[in-house]
C-alpha positions in Angstrom: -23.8 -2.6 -11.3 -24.8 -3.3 -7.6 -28.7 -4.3 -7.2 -28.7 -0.7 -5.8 -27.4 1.0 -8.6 -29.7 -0.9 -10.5 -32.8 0.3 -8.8 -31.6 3.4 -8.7 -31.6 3.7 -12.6 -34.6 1.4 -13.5 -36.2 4.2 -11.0 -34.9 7.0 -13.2 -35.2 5.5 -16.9 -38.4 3.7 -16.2 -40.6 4.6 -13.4 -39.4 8.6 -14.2 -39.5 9.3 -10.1 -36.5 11.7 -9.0 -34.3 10.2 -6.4 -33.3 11.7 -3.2 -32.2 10.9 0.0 -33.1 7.3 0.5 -36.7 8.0 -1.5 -38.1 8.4 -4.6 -40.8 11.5 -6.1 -43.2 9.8 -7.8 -45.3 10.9 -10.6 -48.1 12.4 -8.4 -45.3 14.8 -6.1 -45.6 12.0 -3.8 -42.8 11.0 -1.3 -41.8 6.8 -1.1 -38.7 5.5 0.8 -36.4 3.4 -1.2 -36.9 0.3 1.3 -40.6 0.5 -0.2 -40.0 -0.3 -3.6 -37.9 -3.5 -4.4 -38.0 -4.7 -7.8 -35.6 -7.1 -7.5 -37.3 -9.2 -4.4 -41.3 -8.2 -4.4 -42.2 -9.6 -7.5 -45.5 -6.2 -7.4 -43.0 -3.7 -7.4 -41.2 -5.7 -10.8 -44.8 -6.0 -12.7 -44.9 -2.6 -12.0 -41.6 -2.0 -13.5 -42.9 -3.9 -16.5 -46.1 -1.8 -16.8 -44.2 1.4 -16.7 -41.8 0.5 -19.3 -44.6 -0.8 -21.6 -43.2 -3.2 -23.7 -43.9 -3.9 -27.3 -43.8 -7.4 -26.6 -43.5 -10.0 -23.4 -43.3 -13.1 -22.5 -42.5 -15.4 -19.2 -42.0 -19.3 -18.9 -41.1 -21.8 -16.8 -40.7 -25.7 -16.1 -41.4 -27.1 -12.7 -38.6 -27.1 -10.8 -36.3 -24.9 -13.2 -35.6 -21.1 -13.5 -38.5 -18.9 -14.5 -37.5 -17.0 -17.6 -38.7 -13.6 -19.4 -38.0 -11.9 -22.7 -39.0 -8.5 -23.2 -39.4 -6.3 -26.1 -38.8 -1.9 -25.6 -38.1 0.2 -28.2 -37.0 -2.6 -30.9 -34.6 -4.1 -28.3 -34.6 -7.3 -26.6 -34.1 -8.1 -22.9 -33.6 -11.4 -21.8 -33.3 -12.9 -18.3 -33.9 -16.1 -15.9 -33.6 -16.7 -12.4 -35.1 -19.0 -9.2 -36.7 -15.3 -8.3 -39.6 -14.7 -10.8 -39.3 -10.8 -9.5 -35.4 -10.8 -10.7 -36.4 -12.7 -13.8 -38.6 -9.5 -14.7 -36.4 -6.8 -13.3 -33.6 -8.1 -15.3 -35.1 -8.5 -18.3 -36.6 -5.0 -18.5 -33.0 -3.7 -17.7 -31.1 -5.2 -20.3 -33.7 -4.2 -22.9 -33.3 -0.5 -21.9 -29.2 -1.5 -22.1 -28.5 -1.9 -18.7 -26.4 -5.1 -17.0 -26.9 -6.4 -13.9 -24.3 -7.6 -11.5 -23.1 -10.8 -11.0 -25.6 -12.4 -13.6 -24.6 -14.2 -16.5 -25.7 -13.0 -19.8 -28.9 -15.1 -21.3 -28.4 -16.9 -24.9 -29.2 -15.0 -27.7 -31.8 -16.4 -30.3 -29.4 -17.7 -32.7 -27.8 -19.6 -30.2 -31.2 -21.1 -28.4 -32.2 -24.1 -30.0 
């Protein structure tokens, strides 16, 4: 799934704005171009993505110098992701926890594995 398609369905499944023409209706029958909202690079567009899909549980770490990671919770199922971009990180990890995969990235360690 291109970063696009991504959006397009984290827009959808999450946020719950209709898509159309290069924009999204929001919520209030409002009008926002797609170039506007950018989960994947501005790291306030992905913690609103978190906020709108209001996970049961979350949690984001890092080490100096190293990937920033985050492991989110939504309806009983886990997402996991890491990344240099602490806005990916997020809008990874809320997409594989509603069952999406993104493109090109490898798939995080499961607990059983992580030691």
């Amino acid at each position: 799934m291109t970063p696009t398609e991504l959006t397009t369905c984290l827009v959808q499944q999450v946020m719950r704005w209709k898509v159309q023409s290069g924009r999204y209706l929001m919520e209030n029958r409002s009008w926002k171009p797609a170039w506007r909202f950018q989960p994947m690079k501005r790291l306030e567009d992905a913690f609103r993505l978190l906020d709108a899909a209001d996970p049961e549980e979350c949690s984001m770490s890092c080490r100096r110098g190293g990937p920033f990671a985050v492991r989110v919770r939504i309806g009983g199922t886990f997402g996991e992701a890491s990344d240099t971009s602490k806005a990916r990180a997020i809008t990874h990890a809320v997409a594989r926890a509603i069952g999406l995969e993104p493109e090109g990235c490898e798939s995080p360690k499961t607990g059983v594995e992580r030691q």
